[in-house]
N, CA, C and O atoms as CSV, one atom per row, in Angstrom:
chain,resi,resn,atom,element,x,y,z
A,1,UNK,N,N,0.838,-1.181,0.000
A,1,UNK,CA,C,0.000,0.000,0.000
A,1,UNK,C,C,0.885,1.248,0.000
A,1,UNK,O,O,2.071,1.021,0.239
A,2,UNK,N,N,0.534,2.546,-0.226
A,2,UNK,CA,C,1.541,3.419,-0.701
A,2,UNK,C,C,1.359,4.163,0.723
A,2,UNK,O,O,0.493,3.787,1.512
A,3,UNK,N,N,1.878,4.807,0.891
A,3,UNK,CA,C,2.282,5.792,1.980
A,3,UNK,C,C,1.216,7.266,2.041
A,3,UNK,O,O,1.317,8.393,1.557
A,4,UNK,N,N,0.580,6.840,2.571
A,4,UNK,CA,C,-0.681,8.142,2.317
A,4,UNK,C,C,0.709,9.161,2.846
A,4,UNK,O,O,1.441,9.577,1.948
A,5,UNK,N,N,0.929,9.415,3.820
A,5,UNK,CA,C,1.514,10.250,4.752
A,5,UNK,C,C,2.848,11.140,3.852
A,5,UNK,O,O,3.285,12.193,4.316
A,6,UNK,N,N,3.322,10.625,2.706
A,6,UNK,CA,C,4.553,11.046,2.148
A,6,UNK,C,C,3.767,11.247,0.610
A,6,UNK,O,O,4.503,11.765,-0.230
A,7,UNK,N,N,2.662,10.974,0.235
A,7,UNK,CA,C,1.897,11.641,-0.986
A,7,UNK,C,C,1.723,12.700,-0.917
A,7,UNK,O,O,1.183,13.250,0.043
A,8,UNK,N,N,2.346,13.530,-2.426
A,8,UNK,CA,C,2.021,15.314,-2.519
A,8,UNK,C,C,0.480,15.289,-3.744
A,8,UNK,O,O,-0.213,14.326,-4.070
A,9,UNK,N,N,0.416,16.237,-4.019
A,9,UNK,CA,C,-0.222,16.765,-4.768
A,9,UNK,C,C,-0.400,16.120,-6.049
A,9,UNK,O,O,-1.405,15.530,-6.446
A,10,UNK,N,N,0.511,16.271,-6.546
A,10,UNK,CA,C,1.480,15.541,-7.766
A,10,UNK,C,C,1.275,13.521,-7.882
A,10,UNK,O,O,1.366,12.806,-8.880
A,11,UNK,N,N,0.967,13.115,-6.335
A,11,UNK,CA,C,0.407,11.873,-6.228
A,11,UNK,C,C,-0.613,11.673,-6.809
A,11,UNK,O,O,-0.820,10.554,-7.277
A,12,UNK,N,N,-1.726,12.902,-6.974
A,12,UNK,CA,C,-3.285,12.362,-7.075
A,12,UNK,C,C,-3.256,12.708,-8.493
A,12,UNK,O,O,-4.016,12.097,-9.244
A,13,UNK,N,N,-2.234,13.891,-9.106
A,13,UNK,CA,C,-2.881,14.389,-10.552
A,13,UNK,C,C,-3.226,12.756,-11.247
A,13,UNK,O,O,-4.329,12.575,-11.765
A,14,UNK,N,N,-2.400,11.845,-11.214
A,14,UNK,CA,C,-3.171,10.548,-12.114
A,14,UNK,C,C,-4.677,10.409,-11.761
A,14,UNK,O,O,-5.218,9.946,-12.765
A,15,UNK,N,N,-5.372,10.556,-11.015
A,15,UNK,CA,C,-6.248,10.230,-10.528
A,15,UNK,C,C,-7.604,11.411,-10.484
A,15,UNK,O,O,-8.697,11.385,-9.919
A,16,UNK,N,N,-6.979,12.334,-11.301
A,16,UNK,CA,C,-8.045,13.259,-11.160
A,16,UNK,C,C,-9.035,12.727,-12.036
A,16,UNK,O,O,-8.711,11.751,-12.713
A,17,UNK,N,N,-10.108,13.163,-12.136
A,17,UNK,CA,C,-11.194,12.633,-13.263
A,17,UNK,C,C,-12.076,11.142,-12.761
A,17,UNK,O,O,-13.246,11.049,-13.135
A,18,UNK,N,N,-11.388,9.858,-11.803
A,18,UNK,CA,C,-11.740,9.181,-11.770
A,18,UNK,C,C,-12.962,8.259,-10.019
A,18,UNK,O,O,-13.336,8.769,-8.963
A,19,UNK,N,N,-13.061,7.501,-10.324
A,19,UNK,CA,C,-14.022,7.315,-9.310
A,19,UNK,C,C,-13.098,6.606,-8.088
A,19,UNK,O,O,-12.081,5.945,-8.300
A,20,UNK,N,N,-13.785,6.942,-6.516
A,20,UNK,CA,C,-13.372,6.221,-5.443
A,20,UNK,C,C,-14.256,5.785,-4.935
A,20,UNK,O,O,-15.317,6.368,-5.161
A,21,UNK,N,N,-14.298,4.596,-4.029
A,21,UNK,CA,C,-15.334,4.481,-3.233
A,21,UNK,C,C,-15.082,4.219,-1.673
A,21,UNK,O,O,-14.279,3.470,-1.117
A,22,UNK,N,N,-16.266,5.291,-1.043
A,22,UNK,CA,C,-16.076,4.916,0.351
A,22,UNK,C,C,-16.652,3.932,1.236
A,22,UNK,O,O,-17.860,3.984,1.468
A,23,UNK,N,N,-16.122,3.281,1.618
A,23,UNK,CA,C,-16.050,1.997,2.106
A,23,UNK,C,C,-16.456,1.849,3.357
A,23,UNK,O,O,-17.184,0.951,3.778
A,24,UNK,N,N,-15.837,3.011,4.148
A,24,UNK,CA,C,-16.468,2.562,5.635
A,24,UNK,C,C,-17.577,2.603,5.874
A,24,UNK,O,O,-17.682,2.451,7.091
A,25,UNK,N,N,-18.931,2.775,5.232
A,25,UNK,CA,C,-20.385,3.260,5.523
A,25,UNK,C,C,-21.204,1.685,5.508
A,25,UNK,O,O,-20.510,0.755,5.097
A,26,UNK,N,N,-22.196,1.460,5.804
A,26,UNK,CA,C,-23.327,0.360,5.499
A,26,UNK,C,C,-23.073,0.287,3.977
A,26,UNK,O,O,-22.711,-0.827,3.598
A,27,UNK,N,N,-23.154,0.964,3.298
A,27,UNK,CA,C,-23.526,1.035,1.342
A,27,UNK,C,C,-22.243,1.771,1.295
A,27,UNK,O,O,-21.831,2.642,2.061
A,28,UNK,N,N,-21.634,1.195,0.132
A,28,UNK,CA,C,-20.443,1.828,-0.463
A,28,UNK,C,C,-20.845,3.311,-1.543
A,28,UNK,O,O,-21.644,3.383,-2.476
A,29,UNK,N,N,-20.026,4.257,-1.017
A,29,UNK,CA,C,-20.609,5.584,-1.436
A,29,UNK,C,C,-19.409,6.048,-2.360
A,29,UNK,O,O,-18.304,6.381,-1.932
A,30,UNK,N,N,-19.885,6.013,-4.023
A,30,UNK,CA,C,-19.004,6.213,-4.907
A,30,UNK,C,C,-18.788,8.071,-5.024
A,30,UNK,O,O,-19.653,8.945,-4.970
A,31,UNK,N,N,-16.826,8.229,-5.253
A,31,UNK,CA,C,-16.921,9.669,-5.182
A,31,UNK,C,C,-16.275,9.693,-6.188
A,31,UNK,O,O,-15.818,8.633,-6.615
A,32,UNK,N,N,-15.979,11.247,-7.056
A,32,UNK,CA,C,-14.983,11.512,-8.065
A,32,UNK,C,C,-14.043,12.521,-7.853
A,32,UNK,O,O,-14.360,13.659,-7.506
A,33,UNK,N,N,-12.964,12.167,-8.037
A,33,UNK,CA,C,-11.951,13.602,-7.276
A,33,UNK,C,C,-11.949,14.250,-8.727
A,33,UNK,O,O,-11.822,13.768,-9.852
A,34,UNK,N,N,-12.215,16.050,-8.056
A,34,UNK,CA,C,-12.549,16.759,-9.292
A,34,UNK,C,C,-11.364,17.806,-9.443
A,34,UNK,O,O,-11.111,18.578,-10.368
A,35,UNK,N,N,-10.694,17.575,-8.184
A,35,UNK,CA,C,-9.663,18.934,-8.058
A,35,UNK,C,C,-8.524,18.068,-7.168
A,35,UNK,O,O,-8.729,17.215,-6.305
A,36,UNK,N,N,-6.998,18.695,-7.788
A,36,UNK,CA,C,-6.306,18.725,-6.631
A,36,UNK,C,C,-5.378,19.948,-6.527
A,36,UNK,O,O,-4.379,20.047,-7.239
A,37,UNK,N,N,-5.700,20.790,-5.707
A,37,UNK,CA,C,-5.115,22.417,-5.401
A,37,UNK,C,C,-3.925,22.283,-3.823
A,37,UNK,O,O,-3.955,21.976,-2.632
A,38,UNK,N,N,-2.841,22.837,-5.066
A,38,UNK,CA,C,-1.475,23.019,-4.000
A,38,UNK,C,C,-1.824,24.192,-3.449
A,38,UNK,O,O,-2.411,25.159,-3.935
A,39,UNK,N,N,-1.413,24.002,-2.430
A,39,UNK,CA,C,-1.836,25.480,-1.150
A,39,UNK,C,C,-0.676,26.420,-0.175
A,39,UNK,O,O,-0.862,27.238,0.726
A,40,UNK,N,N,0.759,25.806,-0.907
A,40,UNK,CA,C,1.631,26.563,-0.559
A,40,UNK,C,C,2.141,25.272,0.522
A,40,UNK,O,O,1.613,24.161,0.556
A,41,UNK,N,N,3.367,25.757,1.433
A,41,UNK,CA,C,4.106,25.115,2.078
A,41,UNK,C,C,3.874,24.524,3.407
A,41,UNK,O,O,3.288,25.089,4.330
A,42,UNK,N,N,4.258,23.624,3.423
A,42,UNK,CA,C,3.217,22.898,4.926
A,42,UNK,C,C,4.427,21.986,5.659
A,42,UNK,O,O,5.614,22.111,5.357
A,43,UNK,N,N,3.877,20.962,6.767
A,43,UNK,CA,C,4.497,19.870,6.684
A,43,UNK,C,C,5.155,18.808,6.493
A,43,UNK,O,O,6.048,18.161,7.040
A,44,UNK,N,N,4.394,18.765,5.426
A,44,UNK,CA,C,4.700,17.434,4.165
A,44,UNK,C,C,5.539,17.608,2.923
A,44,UNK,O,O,5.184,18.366,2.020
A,45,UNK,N,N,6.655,16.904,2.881
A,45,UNK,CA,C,7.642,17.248,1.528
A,45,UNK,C,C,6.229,17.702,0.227
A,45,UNK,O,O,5.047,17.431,0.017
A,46,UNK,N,N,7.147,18.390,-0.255
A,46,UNK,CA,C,5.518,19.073,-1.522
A,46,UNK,C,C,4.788,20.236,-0.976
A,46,UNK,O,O,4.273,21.111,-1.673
A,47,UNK,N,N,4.776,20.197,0.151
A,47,UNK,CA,C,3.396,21.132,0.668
A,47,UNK,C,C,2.428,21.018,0.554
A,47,UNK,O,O,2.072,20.152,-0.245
A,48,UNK,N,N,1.679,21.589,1.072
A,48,UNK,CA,C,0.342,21.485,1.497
A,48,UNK,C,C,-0.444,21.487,0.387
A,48,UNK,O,O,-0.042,22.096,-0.604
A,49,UNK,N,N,-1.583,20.870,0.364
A,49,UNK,CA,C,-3.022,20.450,-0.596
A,49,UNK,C,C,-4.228,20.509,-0.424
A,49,UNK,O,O,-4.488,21.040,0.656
A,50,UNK,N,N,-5.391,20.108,-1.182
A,50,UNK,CA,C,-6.038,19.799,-1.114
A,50,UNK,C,C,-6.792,19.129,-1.654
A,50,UNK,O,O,-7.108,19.739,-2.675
A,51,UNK,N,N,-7.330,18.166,-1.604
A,51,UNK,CA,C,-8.616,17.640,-2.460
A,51,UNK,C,C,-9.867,17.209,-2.679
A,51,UNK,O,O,-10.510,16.517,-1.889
A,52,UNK,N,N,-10.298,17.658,-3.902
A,52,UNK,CA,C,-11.865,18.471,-4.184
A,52,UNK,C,C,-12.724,17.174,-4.578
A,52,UNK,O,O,-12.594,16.855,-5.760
A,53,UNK,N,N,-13.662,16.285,-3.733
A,53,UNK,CA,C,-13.991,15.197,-4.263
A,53,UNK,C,C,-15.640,15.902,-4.385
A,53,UNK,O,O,-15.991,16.828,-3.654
A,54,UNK,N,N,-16.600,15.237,-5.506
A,54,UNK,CA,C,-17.964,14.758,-5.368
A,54,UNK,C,C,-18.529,13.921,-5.088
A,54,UNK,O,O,-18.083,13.070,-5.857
A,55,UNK,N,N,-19.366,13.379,-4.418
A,55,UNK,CA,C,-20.473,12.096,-4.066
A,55,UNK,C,C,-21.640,12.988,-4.626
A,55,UNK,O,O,-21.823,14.176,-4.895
A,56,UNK,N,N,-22.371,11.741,-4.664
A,56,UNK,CA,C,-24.079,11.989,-5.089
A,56,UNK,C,C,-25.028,12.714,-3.911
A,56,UNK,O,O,-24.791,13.074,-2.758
A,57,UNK,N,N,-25.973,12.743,-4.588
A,57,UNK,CA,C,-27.260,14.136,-3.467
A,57,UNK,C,C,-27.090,13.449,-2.508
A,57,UNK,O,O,-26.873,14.217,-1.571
A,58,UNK,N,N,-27.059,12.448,-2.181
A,58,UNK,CA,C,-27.678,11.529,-1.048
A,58,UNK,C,C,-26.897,10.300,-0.866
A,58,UNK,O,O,-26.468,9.901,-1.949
A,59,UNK,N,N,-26.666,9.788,-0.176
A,59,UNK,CA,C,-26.308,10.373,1.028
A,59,UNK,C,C,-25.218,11.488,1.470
A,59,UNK,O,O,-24.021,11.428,1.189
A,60,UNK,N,N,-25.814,12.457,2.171
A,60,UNK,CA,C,-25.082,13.464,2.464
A,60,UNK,C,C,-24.637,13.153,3.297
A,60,UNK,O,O,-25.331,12.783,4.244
A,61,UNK,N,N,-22.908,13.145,3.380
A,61,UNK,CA,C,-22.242,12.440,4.506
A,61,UNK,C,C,-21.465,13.705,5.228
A,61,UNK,O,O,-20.812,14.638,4.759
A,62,UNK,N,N,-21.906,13.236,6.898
A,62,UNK,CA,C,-21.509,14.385,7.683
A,62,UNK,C,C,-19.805,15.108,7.476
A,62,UNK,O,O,-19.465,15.078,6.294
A,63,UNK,N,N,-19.011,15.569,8.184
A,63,UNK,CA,C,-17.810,16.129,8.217
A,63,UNK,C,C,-17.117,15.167,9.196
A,63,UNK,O,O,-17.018,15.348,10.410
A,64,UNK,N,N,-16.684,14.196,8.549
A,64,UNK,CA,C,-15.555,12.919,9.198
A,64,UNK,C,C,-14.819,11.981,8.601
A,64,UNK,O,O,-14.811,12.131,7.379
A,65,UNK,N,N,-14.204,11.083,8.980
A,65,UNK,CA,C,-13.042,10.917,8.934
A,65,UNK,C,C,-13.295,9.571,7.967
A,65,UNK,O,O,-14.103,8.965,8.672
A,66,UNK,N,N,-13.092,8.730,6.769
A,66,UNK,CA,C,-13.660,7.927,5.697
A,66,UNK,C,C,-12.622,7.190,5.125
A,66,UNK,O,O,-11.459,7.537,4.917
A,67,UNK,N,N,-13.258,5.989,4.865
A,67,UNK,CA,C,-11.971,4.703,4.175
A,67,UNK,C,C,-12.278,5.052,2.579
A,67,UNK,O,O,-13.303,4.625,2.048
A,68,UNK,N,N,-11.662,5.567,2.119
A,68,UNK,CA,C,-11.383,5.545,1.033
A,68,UNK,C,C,-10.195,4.439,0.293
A,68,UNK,O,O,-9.032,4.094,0.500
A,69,UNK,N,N,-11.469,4.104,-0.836
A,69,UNK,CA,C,-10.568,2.937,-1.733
A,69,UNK,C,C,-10.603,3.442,-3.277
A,69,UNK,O,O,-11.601,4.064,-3.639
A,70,UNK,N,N,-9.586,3.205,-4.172
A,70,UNK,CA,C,-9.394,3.481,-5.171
A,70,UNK,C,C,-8.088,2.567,-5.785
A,70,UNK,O,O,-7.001,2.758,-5.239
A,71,UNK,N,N,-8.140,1.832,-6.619
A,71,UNK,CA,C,-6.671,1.586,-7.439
A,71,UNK,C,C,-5.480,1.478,-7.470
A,71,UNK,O,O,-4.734,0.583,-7.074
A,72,UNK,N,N,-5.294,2.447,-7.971
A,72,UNK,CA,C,-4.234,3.466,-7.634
A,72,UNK,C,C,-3.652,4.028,-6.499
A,72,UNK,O,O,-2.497,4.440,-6.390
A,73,UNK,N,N,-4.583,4.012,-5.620
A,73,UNK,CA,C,-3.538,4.500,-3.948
A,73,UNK,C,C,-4.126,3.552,-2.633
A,73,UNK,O,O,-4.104,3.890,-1.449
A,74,UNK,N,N,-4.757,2.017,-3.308
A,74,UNK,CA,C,-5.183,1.684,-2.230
A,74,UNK,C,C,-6.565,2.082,-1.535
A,74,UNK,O,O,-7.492,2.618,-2.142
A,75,UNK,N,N,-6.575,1.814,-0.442
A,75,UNK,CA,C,-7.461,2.034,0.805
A,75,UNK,C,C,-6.569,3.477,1.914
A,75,UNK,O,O,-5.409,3.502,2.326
A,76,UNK,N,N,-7.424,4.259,2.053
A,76,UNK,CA,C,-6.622,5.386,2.716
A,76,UNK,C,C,-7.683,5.536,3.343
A,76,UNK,O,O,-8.771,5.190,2.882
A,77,UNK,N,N,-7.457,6.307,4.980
A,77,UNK,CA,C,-8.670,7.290,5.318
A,77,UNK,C,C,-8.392,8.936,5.491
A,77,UNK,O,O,-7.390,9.608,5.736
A,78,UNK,N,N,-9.598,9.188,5.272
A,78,UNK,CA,C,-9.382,10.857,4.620
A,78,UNK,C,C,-10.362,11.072,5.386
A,78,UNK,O,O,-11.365,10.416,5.669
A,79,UNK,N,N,-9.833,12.405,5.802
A,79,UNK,CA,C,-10.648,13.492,6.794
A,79,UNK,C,C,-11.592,14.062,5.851
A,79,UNK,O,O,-11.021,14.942,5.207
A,80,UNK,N,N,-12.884,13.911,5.485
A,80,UNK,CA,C,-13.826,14.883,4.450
A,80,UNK,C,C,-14.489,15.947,5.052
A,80,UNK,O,O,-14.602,15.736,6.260
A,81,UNK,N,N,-14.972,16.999,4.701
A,81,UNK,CA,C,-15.195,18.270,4.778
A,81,UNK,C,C,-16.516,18.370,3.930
A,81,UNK,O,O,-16.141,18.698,2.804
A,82,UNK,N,N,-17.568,18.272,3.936
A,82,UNK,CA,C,-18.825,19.307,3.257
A,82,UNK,C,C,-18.800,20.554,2.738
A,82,UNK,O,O,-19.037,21.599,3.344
A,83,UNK,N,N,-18.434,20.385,1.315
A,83,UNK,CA,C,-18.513,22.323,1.149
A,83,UNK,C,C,-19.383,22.771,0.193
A,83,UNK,O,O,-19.566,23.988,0.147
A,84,UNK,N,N,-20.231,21.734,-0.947
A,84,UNK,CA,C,-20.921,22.347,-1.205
A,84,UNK,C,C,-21.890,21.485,-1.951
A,84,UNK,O,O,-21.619,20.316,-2.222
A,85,UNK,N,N,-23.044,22.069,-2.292
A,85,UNK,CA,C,-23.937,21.443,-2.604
A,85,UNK,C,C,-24.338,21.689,-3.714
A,85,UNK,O,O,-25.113,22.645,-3.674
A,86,UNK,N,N,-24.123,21.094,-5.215
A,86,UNK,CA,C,-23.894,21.440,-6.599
A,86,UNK,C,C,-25.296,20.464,-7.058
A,86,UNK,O,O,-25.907,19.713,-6.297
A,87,UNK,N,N,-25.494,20.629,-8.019
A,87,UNK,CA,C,-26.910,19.954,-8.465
A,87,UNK,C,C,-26.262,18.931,-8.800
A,87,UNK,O,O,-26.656,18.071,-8.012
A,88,UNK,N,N,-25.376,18.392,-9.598
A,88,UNK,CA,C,-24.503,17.369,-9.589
A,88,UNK,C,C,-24.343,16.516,-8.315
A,88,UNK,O,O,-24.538,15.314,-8.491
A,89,UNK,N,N,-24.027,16.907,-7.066
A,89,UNK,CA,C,-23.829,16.031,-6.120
A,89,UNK,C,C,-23.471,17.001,-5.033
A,89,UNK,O,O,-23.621,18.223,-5.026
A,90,UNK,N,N,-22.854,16.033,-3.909
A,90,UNK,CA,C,-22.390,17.444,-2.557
A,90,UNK,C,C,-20.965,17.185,-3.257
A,90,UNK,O,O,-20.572,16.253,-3.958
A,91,UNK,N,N,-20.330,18.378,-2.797
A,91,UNK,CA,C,-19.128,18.139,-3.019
A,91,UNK,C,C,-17.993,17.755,-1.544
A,91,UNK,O,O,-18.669,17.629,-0.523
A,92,UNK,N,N,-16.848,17.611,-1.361
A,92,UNK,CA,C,-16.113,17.390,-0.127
A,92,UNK,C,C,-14.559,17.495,-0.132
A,92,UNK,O,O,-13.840,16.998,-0.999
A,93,UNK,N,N,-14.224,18.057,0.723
A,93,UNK,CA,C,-12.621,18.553,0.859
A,93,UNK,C,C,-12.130,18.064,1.987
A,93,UNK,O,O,-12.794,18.009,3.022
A,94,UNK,N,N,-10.666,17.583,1.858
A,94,UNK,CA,C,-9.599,17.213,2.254
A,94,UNK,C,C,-8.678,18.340,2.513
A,94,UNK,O,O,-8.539,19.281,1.731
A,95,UNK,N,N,-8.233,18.248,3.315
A,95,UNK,CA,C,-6.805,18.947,2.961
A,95,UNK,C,C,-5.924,18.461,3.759
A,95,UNK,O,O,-6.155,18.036,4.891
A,96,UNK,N,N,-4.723,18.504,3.131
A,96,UNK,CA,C,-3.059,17.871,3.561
A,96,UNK,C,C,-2.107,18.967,3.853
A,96,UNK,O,O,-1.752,19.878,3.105
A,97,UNK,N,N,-1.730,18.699,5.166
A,97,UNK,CA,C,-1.065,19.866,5.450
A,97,UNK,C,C,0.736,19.017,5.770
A,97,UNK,O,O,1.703,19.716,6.071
């Protein structure tokens, strides 16, 4: 499994455009990462990030902490964020500091 903890920005560009699914819930809740925005210098070799995922209307999933699975980087869990609510779907943010 890859190293969530030492992934920059530059980790996810393969992955923009495509689907994840979250795993830790009763029903697996499919998302699409739509963005990944560098945010200047942080912690983490690369610096700091963020990333811009969508899920569908429903279920609207609160502001916590989620197993994310995908391909390409494995099973990770990601802190999600609620930020907006697009007719398309809610949308949800990460960020890596």
């Amino acid at each position: 499994m890859i190293d969530f903890h030492k992934m920059t920005a530059k980790s996810f560009d393969p992955i923009v455009g495509t689907q994840a699914t979250i795993v830790s819930l009763d029903a697996e809740v499919r998302v699409e990462l739509l963005e990944v925005k560098q945010l200047g210098s942080g912690e983490r070799e690369g610096g700091a990030f963020s990333l811009l995922w969508q899920g569908p209307t429903a279920p609207a999933l609160p502001q916590a902490t989620y197993r994310i699975a995908h391909e390409l980087i494995g099973e990770q869990d990601v802190f999600l964020v609620p930020v907006a609510n697009k007719t398309a779907g809610i949308q949800y943010e990460a960020i890596f500091t």
